[in-house]
Each structure stands twice: as structure tokens, then as C-alpha cells.
C-alpha positions as CSV (number, residue, x, y, z in Angstrom):
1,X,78.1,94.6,95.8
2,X,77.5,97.5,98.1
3,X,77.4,98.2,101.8
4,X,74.3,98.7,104.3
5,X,73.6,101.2,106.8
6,X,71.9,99.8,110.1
7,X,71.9,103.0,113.0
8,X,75.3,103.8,113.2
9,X,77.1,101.0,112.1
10,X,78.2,100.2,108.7
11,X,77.9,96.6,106.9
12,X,80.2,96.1,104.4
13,X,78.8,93.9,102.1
14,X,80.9,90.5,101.2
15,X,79.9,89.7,98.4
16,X,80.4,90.5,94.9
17,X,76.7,91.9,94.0
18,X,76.2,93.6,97.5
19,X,77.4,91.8,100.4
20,X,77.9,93.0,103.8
21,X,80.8,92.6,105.3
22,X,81.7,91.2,108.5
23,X,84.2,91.8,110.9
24,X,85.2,93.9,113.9
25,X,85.1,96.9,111.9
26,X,81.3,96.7,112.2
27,X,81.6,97.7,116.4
28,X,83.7,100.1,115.8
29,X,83.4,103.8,116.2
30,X,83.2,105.4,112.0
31,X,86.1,108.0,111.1
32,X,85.6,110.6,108.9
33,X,87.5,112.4,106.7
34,X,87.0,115.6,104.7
35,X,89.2,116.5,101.7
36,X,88.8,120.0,101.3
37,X,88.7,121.8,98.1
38,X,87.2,124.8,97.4
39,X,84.4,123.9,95.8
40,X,83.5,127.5,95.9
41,X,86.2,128.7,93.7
42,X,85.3,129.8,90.4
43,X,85.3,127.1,87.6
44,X,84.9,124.1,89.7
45,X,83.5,121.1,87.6
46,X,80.6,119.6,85.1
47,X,78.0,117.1,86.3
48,X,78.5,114.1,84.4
49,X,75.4,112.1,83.5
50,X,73.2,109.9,84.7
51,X,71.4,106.7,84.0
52,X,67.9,107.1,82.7
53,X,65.4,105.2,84.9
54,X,63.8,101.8,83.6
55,X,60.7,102.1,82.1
56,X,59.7,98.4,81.3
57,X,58.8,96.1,84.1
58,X,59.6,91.9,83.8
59,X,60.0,89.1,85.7
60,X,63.3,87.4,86.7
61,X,63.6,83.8,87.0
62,X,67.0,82.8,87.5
63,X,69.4,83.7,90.3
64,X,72.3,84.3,87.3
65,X,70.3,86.4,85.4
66,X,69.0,88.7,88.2
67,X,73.0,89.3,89.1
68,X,73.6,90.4,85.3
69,X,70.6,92.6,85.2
70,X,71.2,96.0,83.9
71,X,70.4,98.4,86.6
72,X,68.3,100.1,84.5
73,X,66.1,97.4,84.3
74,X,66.0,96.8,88.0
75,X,64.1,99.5,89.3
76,X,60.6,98.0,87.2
77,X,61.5,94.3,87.4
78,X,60.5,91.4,90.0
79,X,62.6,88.3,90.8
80,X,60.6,84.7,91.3
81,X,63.6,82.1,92.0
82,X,63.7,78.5,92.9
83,X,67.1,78.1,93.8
84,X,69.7,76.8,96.5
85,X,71.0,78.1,99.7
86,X,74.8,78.3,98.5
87,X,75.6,80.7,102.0
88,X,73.6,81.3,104.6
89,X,74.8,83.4,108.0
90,X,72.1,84.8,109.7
91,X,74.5,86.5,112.5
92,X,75.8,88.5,109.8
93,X,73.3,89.3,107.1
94,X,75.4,87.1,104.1
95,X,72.8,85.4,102.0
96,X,73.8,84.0,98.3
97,X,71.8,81.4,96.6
98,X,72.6,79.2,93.2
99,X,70.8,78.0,90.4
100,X,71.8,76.4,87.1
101,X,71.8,80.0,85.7
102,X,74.5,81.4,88.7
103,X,74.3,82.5,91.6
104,X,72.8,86.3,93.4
105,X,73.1,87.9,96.6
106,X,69.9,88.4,99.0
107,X,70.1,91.4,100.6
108,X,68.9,90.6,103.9
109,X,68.0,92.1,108.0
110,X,66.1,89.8,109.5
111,X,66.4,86.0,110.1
112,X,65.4,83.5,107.7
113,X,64.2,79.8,108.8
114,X,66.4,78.3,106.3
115,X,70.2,76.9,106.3
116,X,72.8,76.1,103.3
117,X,71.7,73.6,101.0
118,X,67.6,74.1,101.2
119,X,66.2,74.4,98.0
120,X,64.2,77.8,98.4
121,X,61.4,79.9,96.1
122,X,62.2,83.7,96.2
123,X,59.6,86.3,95.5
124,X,61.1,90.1,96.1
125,X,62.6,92.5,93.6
126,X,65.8,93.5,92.2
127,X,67.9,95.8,93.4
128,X,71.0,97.5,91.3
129,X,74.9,97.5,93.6
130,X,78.0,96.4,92.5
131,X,76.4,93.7,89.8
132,X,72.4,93.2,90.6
133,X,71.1,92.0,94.3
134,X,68.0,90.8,95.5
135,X,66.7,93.5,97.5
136,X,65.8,93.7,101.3
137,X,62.4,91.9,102.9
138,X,61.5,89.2,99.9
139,X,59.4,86.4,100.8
140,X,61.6,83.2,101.2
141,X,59.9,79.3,101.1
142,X,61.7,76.2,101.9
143,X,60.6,73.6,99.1
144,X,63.2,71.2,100.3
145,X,66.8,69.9,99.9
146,X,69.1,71.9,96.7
147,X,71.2,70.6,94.1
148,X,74.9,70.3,95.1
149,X,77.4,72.4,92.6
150,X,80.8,71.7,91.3
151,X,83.2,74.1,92.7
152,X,85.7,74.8,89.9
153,X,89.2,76.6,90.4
154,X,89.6,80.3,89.7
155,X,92.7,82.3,89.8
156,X,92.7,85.9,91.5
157,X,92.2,87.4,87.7
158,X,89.6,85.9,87.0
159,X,87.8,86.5,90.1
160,X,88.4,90.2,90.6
161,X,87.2,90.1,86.6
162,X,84.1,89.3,88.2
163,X,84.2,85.8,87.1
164,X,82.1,83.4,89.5
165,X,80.6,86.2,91.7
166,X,78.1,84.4,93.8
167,X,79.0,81.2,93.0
168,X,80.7,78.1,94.6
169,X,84.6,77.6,93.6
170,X,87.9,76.6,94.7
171,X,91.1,78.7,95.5
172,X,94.7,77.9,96.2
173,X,96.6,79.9,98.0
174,X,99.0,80.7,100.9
175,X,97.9,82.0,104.3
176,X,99.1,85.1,105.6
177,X,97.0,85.7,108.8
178,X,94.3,83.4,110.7
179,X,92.0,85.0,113.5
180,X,88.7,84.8,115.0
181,X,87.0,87.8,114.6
182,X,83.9,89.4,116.9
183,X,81.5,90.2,114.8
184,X,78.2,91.7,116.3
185,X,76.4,88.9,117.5
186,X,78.8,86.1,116.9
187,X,82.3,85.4,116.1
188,X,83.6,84.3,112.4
189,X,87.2,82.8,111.7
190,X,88.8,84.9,109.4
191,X,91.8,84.6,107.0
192,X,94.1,86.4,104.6
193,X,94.8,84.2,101.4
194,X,97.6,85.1,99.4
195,X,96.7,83.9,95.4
196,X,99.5,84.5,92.8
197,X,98.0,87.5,91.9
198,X,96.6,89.3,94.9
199,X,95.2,88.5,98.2
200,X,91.6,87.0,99.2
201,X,89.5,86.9,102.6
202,X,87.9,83.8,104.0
203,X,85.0,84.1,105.9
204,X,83.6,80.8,108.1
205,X,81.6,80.5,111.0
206,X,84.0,79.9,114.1
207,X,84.5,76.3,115.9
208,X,85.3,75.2,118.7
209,X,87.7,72.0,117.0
210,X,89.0,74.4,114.2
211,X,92.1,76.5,115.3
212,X,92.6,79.1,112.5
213,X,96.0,80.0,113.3
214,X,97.2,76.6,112.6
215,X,97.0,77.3,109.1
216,X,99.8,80.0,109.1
217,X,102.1,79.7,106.1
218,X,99.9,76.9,104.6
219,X,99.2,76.6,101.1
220,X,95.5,75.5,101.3
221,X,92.4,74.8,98.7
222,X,89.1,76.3,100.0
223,X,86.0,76.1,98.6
224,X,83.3,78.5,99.1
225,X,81.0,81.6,97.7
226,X,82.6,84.3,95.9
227,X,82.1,87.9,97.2
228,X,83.8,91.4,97.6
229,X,84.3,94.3,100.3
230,X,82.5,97.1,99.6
231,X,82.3,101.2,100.6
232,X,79.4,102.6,100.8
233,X,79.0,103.4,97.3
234,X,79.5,100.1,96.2
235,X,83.0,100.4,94.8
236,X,84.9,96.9,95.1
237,X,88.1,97.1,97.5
238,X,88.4,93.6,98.1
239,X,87.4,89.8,97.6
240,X,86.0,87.7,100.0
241,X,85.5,83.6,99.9
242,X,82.7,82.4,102.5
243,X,82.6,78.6,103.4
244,X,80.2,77.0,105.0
245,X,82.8,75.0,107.6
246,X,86.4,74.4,108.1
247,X,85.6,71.0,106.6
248,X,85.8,73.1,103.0
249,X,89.5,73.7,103.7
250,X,92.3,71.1,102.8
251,X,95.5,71.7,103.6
252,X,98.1,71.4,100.6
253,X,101.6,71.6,101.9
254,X,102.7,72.7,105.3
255,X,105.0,75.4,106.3
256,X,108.7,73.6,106.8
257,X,108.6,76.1,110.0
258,X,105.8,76.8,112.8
259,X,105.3,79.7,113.0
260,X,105.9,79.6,116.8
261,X,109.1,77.8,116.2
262,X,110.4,80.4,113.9
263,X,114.0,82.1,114.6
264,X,113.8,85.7,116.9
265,X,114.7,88.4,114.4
266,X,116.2,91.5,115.3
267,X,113.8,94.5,115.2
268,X,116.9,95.9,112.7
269,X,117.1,93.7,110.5
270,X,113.4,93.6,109.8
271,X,113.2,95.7,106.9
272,X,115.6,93.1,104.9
273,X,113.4,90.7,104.8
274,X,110.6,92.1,102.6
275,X,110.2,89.9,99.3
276,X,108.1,91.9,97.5
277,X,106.6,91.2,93.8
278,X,103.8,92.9,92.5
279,X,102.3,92.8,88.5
280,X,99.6,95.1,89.3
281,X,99.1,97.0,85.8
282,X,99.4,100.9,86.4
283,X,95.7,102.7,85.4
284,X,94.7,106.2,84.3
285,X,91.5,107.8,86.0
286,X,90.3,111.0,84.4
287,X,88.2,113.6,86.8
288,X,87.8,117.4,88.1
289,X,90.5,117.5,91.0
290,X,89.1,118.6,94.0
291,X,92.1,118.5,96.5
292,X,96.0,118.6,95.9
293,X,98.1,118.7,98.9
294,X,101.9,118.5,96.1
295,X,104.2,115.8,97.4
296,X,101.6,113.9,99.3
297,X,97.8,113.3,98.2
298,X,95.3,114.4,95.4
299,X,91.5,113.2,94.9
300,X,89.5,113.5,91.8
301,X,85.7,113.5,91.3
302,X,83.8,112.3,88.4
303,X,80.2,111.4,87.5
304,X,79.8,111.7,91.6
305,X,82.4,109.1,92.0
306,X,85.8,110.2,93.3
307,X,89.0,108.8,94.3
308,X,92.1,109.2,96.8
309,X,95.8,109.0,95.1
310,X,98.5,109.0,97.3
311,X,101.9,111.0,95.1
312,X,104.8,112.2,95.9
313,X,104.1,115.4,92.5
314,X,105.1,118.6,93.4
315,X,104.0,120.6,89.9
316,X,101.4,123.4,90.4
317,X,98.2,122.0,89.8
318,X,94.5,123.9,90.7
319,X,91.7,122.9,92.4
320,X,89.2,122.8,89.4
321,X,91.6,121.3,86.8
322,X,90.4,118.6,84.8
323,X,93.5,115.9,85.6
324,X,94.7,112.3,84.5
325,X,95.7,110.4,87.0
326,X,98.3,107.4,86.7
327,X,99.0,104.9,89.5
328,X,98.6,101.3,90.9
329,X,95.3,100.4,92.8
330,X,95.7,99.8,96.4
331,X,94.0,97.6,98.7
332,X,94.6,99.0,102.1
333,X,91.9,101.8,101.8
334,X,87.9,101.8,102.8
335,X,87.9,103.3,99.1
336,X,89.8,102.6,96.2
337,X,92.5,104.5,96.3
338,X,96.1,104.5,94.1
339,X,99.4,104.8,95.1
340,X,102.6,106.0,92.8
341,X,100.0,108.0,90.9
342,X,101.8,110.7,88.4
343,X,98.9,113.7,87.3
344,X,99.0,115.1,84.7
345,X,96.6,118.4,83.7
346,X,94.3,118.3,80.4
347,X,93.9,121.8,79.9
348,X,90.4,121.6,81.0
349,X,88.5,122.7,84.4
350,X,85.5,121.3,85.4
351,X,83.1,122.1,88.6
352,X,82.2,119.6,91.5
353,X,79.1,121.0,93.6
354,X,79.5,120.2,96.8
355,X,76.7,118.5,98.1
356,X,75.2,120.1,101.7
357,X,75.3,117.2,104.2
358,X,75.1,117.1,108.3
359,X,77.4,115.0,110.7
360,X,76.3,112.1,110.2
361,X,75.3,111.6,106.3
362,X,79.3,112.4,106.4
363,X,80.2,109.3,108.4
364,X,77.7,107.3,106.7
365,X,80.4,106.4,104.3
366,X,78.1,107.3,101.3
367,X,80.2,110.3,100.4
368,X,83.4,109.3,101.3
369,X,85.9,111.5,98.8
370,X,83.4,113.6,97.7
371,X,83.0,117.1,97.5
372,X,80.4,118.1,100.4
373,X,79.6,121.1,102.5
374,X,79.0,121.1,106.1
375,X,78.3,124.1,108.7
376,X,79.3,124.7,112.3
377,X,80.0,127.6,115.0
378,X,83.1,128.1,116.0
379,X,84.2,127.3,119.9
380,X,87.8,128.1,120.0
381,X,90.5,128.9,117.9
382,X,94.5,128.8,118.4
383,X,96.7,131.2,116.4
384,X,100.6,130.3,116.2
385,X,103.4,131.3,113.6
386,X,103.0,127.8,111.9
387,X,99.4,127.5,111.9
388,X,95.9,128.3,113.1
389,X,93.7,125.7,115.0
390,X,90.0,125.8,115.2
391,X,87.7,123.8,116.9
392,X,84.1,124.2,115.1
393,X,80.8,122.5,116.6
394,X,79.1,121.0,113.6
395,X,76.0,118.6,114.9
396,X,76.9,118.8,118.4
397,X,80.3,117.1,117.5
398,X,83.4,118.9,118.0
399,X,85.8,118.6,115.4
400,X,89.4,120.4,115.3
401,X,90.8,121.9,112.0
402,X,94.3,123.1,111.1
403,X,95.1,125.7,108.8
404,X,98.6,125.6,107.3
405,X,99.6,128.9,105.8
406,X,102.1,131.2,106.1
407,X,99.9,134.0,106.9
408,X,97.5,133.9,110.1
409,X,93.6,133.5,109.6
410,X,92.3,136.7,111.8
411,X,90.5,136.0,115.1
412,X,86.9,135.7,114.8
413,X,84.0,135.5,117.4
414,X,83.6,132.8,119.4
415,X,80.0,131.4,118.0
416,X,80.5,132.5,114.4
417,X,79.0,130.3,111.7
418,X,81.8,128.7,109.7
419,X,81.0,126.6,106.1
420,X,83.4,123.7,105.8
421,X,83.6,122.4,101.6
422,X,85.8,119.5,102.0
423,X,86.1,116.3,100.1
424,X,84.9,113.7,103.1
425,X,86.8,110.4,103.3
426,X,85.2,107.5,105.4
427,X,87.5,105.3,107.4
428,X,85.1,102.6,109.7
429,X,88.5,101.4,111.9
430,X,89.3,105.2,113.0
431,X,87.3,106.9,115.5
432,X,86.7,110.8,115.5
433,X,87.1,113.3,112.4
434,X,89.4,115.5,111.2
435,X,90.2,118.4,108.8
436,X,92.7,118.6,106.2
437,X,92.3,121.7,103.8
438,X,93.8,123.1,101.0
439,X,91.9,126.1,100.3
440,X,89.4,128.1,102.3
441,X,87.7,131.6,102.1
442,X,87.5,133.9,105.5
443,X,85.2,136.5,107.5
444,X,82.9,134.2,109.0
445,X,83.3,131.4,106.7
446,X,86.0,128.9,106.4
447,X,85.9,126.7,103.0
448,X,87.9,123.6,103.8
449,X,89.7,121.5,101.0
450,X,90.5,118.3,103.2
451,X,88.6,116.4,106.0
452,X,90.2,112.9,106.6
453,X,90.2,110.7,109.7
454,X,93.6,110.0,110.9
455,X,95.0,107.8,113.9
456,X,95.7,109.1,116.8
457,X,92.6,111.4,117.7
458,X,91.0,114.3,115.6
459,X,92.8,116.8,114.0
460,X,92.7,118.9,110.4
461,X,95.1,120.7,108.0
462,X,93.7,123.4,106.0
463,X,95.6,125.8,103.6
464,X,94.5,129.5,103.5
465,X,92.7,130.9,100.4
């Protein structure tokens, strides 16, 4: 599992060992965002370690055993396979084959003369993501017609457990929401599965016979290739089912209402409908806290990975304090990200270094909730009793920051060099970026504790050091 960068646009990858995924968000403009904290206040947080490289090299035969190959091993190894096309969509870059051992993503960027079901020889190397891929530009033979596989039934526990990645099986569930989506070069039907335990994508190439939105409120059975939604760091936010054809779908039992035939409710009366059961088990994540806005939003870095809790806390807490965080994952984010979290200090600080990166390496969605320093020169600047507003040119891009504080930041020159440290959040369906900061030092430089895109065009709220 992980995501690919190709120009500007992001790929989130479908499937579980590093697919890219599909979907409008792929046209659209990437949003930024930058959670400020600090990072240059004193006692900010250890480097946790890192993997030591692989030092053996081997050769992988099976399409099961490259997906479960420790990613220290991958670096040295090299994949030959003989295996069948389970998925194939060449518009969008989603390649997974099978072979009695499981199956593996192919990471892919170019077309391939092949099609689901070819029995295929793969020469090319492994590549470490979410579980093991099949890196870019291997050689791939047609030897003839595959093996067809059973497809057996998983629940959403087992497959978010990581059960069947890559492989052919069967899910029940109810439908939520049909579309056709534009992708870049074609369009895909898309739906949102509701399982007994969470909520699943289906991914199939559009027809012209198959209306999608037909399927609303249906309890269906689909059959297809397990994968996953990816950020760019190859952290798991989501589970994705790609079949072949609409042919792989049967429909259990209908809705006793069409949807188009539904009652008109009142726009009042909307809010007492919600039937809402959830038996999502509540987590603890442990890591240096490198924003805190109390009564609204916290993130936590650790070992270069970092997440975004939404609370609604008001206890002092410190940028710099090494905190345990307890809440409920959420789906509803580029990144994971928890909601109802509760944080709790250790006693400990830690440090985050923020790492120095432009404009871009920002919106690439590779840092997204990390710690990272930027620089720009200032252009204008707005000074009320509430707050100050500055607009600071960083890359040639303009982006407008807000500092909250009960005290006014002094004017400074137009042209002066401000540093931004912000935690940077990557959201591809918003346009623009933003700053929202919780600390920052002045004189000519500005530390920022919060950059996050928002809707409804850029903005930034930064608190004074």
C-alpha cells in the first residue's frame, strides 16, 4: 500500500500493498495544510529509530510471498513470478496478480499488453509500502490463459486485518452511494459498501448497460481484488474492492423503497433520522505533540509518522510533551486521524526536527502532519484587535496566515524573510493552503504551529509565541 506521485497529481494507491487510487480526487487541485508547532522551542523531541537496510539479496518466486516480504529484505531481493492477471486497469495504473501462494500488487506507469486472466512471468524487484509491492518498470510476458480462483467471503475485520490483501473474495454488504466517477483518462463506477463493521469502496470499469445508481439501498455480493486508500506515506485510510465487470455483482435483496420514490422530508426534521451504531474499539497512540489548539485539535509525531486528533480537551498541555492519545480512528481524513481523543501527558518531552521543505515537497502529501519548515517574504500584513493577517510568498505561491493572540505581532517590512515550522496536513479535494499556528517567534521570523487546508479558500490561524 502506498501512493504515487506523477507531476502534480497524486495517485492514491487501491490496493492493500500500494495501490493507487482512482477517482476524481486525482484532477483535482492538492490542499495543504501546516500544523504549526514550534519546533524551535526548546525540548522538542527524540528521533526514533530506523530500519537497518537489507544486506542479503534473494530471489522471490511467488506473488504471496513477495507481499509478506520484510521490507528489509526488499531492498537486495528480485521477484521472478508466473502468475495470473487477478486486476488489470491500465487507465488507472491498478495492477494485482495471483498465484497459489496469494496475490501482490504491480506497481505500474505505463501500459501493459495484457488483460485479467492472462497467465503472466514477472521479472522486476521488490519494493517495501504498506505490505510488499512489485516495484515500477518490471518486464511482464504473456505465457497464456491463468488459473481461475475461488473467491471466499470475508467480513470487514478480517479484511482491514489485512486478511486477503491482493486477493479475489466476496463481500456482502449494503450500498450507500453509486456514481461514475472521472478519472484521468477514463471514467470508473464507484460505490460505497456498507459491511457490518465498516464501509468498503468498489472500484469497476464503467458501462454503458450498467447503471450504478440502481443499486442504492441494495444488499449486494461483489467479488473482486482486495485493496486499500493510501496517503502518501503509505498509511491505510480505507478499503477498496476492484472487479473486473458489473457481471461480479449480484443483487441480494432490494430496497422495499426507490430511492426516487422515497417520501420528501423536511430539511428539520433531518437530524432525527440518523441511526447511528458504531463498535469501533477506542486506541492509544503515544508521540511528541507538536500542535495543541485546547478544545479543538492536537497532532502527535513519532518515529516520523504523525497523526491528527480531533478533541474537544481544554487542560494545558506543551508543545514538546511526550502525550497519550485515546480516541476512535476516523475514516473521513486523507490521513488517519481520531476523533473523541482524550490526551493525556507522560511526564516526558521529546523533540521533532522539523524537516526544511519548499512549496511543493509540502503538497506532495509525503509530509502531511509532520513537523516541516518552510521560508517566504512577506507581501502584506493586516493588524486588527482580534488578530494579525499576513500574506507571505513562499515558492512564488501566496499563502495567507492568521495569528490569533491577544497581543498584536509588530509591523515588519514589506519583503522580510519569514520561517514558517508548521506541522503540514495534505488534503488532495481542497485547493490552496492555509496556516494555522499555535506558536511562533517574531523580528523577522514567524514560527508557525499549524498549516492546514480548509474549504472555502486559503487562510491560517497562528498563536503568538
Amino acid at each position: 500500500m502506498g501512493s504515487e506521485r506523477k507531476g502534480l497529481k497524486l495517485s492514491y494507491r487501491h490496493h492493500s500493498s500500494a495501490c493507487s487510487l482512482p477517482g476524481t480526487l486525482l484532477a483535482q487541485t492538492i490542499g495543504v495544510l501546516l500544523f504549526v508547532v514550534s519546533a524551535f522551542l526548546p525540548g522538542l523531541g527524540a528521533a526514533f529509530a530506523q530500519g537497518e537496510p537489507a544486506t542479503t539479496g534473494l530471489v522471490v518466486t511467488g506473488a504471496g510471498r513477495v507481499h509478506d516480504l520484510a521490507p528489509s529484505l526488499a531492498a537486495s531481493a528480485s521477484v521472478r513470478l508466473k502468475a495470473t492477471v487477478s486486476y488489470y486497469d491500465p487507465a488507472d495504473g491498478v495492477l494485482f496478480v495471483q498465484d497459489a501462494t496469494g496475490g501482490v500488487y504491480i506497481e505500474t506507469d505505463k501500459d501493459y499488453p495484457i488483460k485479467s486472466g492472462d497467465l503472466v512471468e514477472i521479472t522486476g524487484r521488490p519494493s517495501s509500502s504498506y505490505r510488499t509491492e512489485v516495484a515500477l518498470y518490471p518486464d511482464i510476458r504473456v505465457l497464456g490463459r491463468g488459473q481461475t480462483f475461488i473467491a471466499p467471503s470475508y467480513d470487514y475485520a478480517q479484511l482491514i486485518s489485512g486478511v486477503g490483501d491482493c486477493r479475489f473474495v466476496t463481500i456482502r454488504g449494503k450500498v450507500l452511494a453509486a456514481d461514475v466517477e472521472q478519472h484521468e483518462s477514463a471514467t470508473r463506477d464507484h460505490l460505497d459498501v456498507a459491511m457490518a463493521e465498516g464501509e468498503v469502496q468498489v472500484y469497476l470499469a464503467s458501462s454503458e448497460t450498467f447503471r450504478p445508481e440502481a443499486l442504492l439501498d441494495s444488499e449486494i455480493e461483489v467479488t473482486g481484488v482486495v485493496g486499500g486508500a493510501f496517503d502518501a506515506k503509505n498509511q491505510l485510510t480505507g478499503l477498496i474492492v476492484y472487479s473486473s465487470a458489473a457481471e461480479r455483482i449480484r443483487i441480494l435483496r432490494r430496497p422495499s423503497v426507490n430511492v426516487i420514490k422515497l417520501p420528501v422530508t423536511d430539511i428539520d426534521n433531518v437530524f432525527q433520522t440518523r441511526d447511528f451504531t458504531n463498535h469501533s474499539q477506542r486506541v492509544r497512540v503515544r508521540g511528541v505533540l507538536t500542535y495543541y489548539k485546547p478544545g479543538d485539535a492536537a497532532v502527535v509525531e513519532n518515529n516520523g509518522k504523525s497523526i491528527y486528533a480531533q478533541t474537544r480537551q481544554t487542560r494545558p498541555l506543551s508543545v514538546g510533551d511526550v502525550v497519550d492519545v485515546y480516541g476512535f480512528a476516523s475514516d473521513r481524513d486523507y490521513a488517519p486521524s481520531l476523533l473523541h481523543a482524550s490526551i493525556v501527558s507522560t511526564g516526558e518531552t521529546g523533540k521533532v526536527v522539523p524537516h526544511p521543505v519548499n512549496y511543493q515537497e509540502a503538497l506532495s502529501g509525503n509530509y502531511s502532519d509532520n513537523l516541516v519548515l518552510m521560508s517566504g517574504n512577506l507581501v502584506s500584513e493586516l493588524h486588527d484587535s482580534h488578530k494579525d493577517t499576513l500574506v507571505v510568498e513562499v515558492d512564488g505561491y501566496l499563502v495567507n496566515s492568521y495569528l490569533e493572540s491577544k497581543s498584536t505581532l509588530r509591523d515588519s517590512s514589506l519583503g522580510s524573510r519569514y520561517r514558517l515550522s508548521a506541522s503540514a496536513e495534505f488534503n488532495p479535494a481542497v485547493p490552496g493552503a492555509r496556516l494555522i499556528c499555535s506558536a511562533c517567534r517574531c523580528a523577522t521570523r514567524v514560527m508557525l504551529n499549524y498549516f492546514r487546508s480548509l474549504p472555502g479558500g486559503q487562510y491560517a490561524i497562528l498563536s503568538r509565541c
